[in-house]
C-alpha positions as CSV (number, residue, x, y, z in Angstrom):
1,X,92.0,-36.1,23.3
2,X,88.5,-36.1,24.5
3,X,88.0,-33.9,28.1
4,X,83.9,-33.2,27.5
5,X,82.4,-36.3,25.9
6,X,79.0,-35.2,26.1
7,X,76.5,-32.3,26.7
8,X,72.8,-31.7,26.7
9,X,70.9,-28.8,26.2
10,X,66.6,-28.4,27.7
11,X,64.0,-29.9,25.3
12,X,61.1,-28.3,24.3
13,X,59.0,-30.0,27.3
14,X,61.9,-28.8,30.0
15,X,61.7,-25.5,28.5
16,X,58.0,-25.0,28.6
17,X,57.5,-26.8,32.5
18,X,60.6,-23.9,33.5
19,X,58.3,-20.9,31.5
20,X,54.7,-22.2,33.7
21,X,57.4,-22.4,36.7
22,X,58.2,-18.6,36.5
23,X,54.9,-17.4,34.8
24,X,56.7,-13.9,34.1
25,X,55.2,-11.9,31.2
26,X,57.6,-9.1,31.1
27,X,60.1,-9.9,29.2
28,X,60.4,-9.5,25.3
29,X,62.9,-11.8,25.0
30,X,63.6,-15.0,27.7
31,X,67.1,-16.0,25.3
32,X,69.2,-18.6,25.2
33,X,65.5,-20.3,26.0
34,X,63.8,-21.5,22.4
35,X,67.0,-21.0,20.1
36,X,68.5,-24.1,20.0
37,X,65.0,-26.6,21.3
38,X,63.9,-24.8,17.8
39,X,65.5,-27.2,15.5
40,X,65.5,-30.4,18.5
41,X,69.1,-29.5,19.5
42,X,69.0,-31.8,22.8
43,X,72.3,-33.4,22.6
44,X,76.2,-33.5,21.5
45,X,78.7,-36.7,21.4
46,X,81.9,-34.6,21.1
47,X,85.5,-35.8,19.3
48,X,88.8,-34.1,19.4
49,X,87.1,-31.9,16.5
50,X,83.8,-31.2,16.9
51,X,81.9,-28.4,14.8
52,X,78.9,-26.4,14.9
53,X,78.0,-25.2,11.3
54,X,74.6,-23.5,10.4
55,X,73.6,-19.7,8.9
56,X,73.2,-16.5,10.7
57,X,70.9,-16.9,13.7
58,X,71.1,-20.7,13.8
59,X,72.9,-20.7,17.1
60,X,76.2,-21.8,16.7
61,X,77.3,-19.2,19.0
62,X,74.8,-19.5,21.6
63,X,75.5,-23.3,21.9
64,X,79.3,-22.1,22.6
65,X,78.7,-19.7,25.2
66,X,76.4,-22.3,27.5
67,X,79.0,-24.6,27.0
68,X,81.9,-22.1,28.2
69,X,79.7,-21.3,30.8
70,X,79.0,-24.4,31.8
71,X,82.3,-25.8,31.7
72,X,83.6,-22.8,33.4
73,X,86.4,-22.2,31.1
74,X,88.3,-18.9,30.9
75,X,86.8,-15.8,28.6
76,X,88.4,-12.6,28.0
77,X,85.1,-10.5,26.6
78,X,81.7,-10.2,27.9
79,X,79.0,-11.5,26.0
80,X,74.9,-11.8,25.2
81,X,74.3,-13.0,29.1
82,X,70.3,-12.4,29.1
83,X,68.2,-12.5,32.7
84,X,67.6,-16.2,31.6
85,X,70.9,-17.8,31.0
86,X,71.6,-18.9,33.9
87,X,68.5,-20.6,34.5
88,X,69.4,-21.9,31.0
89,X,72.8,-23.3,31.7
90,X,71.5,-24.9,35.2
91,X,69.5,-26.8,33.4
92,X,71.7,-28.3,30.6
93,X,73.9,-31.4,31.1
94,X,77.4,-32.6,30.6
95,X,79.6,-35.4,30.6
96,X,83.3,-36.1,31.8
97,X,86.3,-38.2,30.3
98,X,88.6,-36.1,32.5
99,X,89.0,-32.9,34.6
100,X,89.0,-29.8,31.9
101,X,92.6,-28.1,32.0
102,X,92.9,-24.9,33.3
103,X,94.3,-23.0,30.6
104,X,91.0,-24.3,28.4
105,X,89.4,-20.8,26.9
106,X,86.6,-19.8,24.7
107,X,88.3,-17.8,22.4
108,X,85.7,-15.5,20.1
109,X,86.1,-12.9,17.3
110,X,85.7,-10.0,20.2
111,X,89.0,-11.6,21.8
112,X,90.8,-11.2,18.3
113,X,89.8,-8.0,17.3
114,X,90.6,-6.5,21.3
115,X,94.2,-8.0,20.8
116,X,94.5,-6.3,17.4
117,X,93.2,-2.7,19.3
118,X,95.5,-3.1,21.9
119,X,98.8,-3.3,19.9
120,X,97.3,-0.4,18.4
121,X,96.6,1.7,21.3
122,X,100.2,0.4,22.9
123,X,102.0,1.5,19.4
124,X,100.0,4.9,19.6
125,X,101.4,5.5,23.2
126,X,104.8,5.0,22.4
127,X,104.9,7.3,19.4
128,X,103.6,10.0,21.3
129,X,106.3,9.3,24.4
130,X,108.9,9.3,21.6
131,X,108.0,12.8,20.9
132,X,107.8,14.5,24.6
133,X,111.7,12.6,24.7
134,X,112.9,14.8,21.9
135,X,111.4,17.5,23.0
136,X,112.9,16.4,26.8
137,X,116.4,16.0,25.1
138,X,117.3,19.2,23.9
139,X,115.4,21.5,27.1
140,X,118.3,18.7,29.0
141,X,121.0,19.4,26.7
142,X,121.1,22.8,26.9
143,X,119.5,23.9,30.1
144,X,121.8,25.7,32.7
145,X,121.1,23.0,35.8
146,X,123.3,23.0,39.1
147,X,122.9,19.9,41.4
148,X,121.6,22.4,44.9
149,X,120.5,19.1,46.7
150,X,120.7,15.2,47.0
151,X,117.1,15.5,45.3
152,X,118.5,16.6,42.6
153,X,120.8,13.6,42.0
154,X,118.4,11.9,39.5
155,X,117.7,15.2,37.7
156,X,121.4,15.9,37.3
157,X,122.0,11.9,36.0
158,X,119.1,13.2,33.1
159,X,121.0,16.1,32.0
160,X,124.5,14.5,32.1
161,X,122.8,11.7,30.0
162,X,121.2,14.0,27.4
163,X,124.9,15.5,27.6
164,X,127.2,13.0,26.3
165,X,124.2,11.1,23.9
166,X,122.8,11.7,20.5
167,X,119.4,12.5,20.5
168,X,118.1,9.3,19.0
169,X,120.5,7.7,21.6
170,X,118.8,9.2,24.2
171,X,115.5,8.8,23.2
172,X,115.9,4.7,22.1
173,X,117.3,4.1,25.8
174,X,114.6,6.0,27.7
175,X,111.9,4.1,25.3
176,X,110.9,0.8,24.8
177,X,110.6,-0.5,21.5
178,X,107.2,-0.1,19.4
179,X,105.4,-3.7,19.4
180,X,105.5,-4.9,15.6
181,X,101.9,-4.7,14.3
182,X,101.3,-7.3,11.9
183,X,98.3,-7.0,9.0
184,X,94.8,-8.0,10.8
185,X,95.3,-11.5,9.4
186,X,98.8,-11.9,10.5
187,X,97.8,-11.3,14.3
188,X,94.2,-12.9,14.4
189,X,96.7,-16.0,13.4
190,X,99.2,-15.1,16.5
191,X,96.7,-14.8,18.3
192,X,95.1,-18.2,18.3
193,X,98.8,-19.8,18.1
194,X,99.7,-18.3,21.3
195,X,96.5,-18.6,23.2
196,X,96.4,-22.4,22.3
197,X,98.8,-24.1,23.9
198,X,99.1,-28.3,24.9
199,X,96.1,-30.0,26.8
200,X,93.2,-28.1,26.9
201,X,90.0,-27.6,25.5
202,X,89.7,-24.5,23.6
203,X,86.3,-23.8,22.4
204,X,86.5,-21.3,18.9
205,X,83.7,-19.0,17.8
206,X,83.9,-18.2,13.7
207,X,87.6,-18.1,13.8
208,X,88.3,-17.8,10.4
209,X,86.9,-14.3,10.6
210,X,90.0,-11.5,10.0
211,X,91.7,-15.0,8.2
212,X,92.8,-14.8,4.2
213,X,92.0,-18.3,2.7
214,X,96.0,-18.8,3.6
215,X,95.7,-18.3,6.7
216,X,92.6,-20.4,7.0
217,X,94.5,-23.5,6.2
218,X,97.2,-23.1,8.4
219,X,95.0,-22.4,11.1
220,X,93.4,-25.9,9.9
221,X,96.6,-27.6,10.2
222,X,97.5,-25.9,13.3
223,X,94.2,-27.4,14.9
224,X,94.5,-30.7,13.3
225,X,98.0,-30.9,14.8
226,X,97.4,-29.4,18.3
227,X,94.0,-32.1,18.1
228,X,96.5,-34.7,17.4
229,X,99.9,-34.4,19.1
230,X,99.0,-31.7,21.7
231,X,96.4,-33.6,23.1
232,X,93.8,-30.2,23.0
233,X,90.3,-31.1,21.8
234,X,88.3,-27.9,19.8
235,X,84.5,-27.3,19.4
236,X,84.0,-25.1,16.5
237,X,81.5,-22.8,15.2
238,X,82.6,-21.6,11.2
239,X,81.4,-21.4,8.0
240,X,84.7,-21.7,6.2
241,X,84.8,-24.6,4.1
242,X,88.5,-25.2,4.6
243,X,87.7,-25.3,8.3
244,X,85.2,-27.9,7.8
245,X,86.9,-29.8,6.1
246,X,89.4,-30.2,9.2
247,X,90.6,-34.1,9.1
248,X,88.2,-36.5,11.8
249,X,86.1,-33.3,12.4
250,X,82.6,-34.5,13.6
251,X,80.0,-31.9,12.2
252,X,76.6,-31.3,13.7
253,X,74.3,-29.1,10.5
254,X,72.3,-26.6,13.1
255,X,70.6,-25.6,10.2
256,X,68.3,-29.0,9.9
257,X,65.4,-29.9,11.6
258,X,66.2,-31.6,13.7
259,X,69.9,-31.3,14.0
260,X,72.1,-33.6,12.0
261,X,76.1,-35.6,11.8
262,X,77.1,-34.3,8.0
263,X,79.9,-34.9,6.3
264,X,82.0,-31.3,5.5
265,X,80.4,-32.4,1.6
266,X,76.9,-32.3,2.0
267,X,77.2,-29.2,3.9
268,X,75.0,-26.0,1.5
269,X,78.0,-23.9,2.1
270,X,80.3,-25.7,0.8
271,X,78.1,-26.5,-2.0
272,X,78.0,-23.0,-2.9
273,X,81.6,-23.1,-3.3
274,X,81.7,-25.6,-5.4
275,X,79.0,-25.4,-8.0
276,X,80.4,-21.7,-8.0
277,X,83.8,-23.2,-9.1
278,X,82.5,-26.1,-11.1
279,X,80.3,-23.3,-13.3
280,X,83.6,-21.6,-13.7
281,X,86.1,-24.4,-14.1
282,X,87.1,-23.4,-18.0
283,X,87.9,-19.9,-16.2
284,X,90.9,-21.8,-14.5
């Protein structure tokens, strides 16, 4: 499924007529302005898999976040919004097969590694609770109360419960129970399985970060069969080679001048991988 067929970022001549527009001097940095028109980054033809693959700094990221904004799906974290981006995004284009859905998202590594924290912090709260109810159990259990007043009723429903309990019996029924905390890898994966869901566009920033190579692939397969049955459509930024090699995946190399359609292949980092291998093969 194809929602965004097509979007446009400024040139190098619609960048520099918006710079003598504003003639402003006091800024060290005017980003997302002169990352992408760097390498003649004017234009993408999107499929149901599209990827963004270059090094550090090429601006795979910064190509996602103008998209999200301009598409006005839905982000959980903040991100690098400069004085300028807005200008920016105002002045980049896009093209329409069909209305976005509304659960469409830009899910990035900050999203991940929140949702991680939280079942953390949650976990962390509920062990501590657990140990003011043991402490709450036996002060109940043997305390000398008398009901004086109906505002006592609930007080006196405490004791009688601490009463006729155990104390783990007690404690599990005034408690919920912990969440289970997976490893890092175990949740990143949850994460993006429960975030994607049918018909949307879901826009993914280095998701294989967190990922073993495992987990890579069935986060591969997971796309490749949410891309193809769920009618979602993705637009990637990785380096992971198992990622790139995502089946139909149209792959534009950030890191040529000017941008360039490669096959997963040709890519350098997934050269690396293999002439790594390939000098080791006897190893194996």
């Amino acid at each position: 499924m194809v929602y965004l067929s097509v979007f446009t970022f400024p040139n190098d001549d619609m960048e520099f007529d918006f710079f003598m527009k504003i003639k402003r001097t006091c800024y060290d940095s005017f980003y997302p302005f002169r990352i992408l028109s760097r390498h003649e980054f004017e234009r993408i033809d999107f499929e149901p898999i599209t990827i963004l693959y270059g090094r550090n700094g090429s601006g795979k990221s910064t190509a996602l976040n103008v998209i999200a904004e301009k598409t006005g799906v839905h982000r959980d974290s903040i991100y690098n919004k400069s004085n300028f981006f807005c200008d920016y995004v105002d002045m980049c284009g896009m093209q329409l097969e069909t209305d976005i859905p509304k659960n469409s998202r830009i899910i990035t590594s900050d999203d991940v590694f929140d949702y991680m924290l939280n079942i953390r912090y949650l976990n962390e709260g509920i062990d501590n609770k657990r140990e003011e109810l043991f402490d709450e159990y036996l002060e109940l259990k043997y305390s000398h109360f008398q009901l004086k007043s109906i505002a006592d009723y609930e007080q006196l429903k405490k004791v009688n419960a601490a009463r006729h309990k155990t104390q783990s019996r007690y404690v599990r029924s005034e408690l919920v129970d912990n969440v289970r905390e997976y490893s890092n890898g175990e949740s990143a994966f949850m994460y993006f399985t429960e975030k994607i869901q049918e018909n949307g566009l879901y826009l993914l920033d280095e998701p294989e970060n967190s990922l073993s190579p495992k987990l890579q692939i069935e986060l591969m397969k997971f796309i490749e069969d949410s891309a193809r049955f769920f009618d979602c459509q993705f637009i990637i930024s990785t380096h992971s080679p198992f990622l790139l090699a995502l089946n139909g995946a149209k792959i534009y190399d950030l890191d040529e001048n000017p941008v360039d359609v490669k096959k997963w292949t040709e890519l350098e980092n997934v050269r690396l991988f293999y002439d790594f291998f390939k000098k080791n093969e006897k190893k194996f």
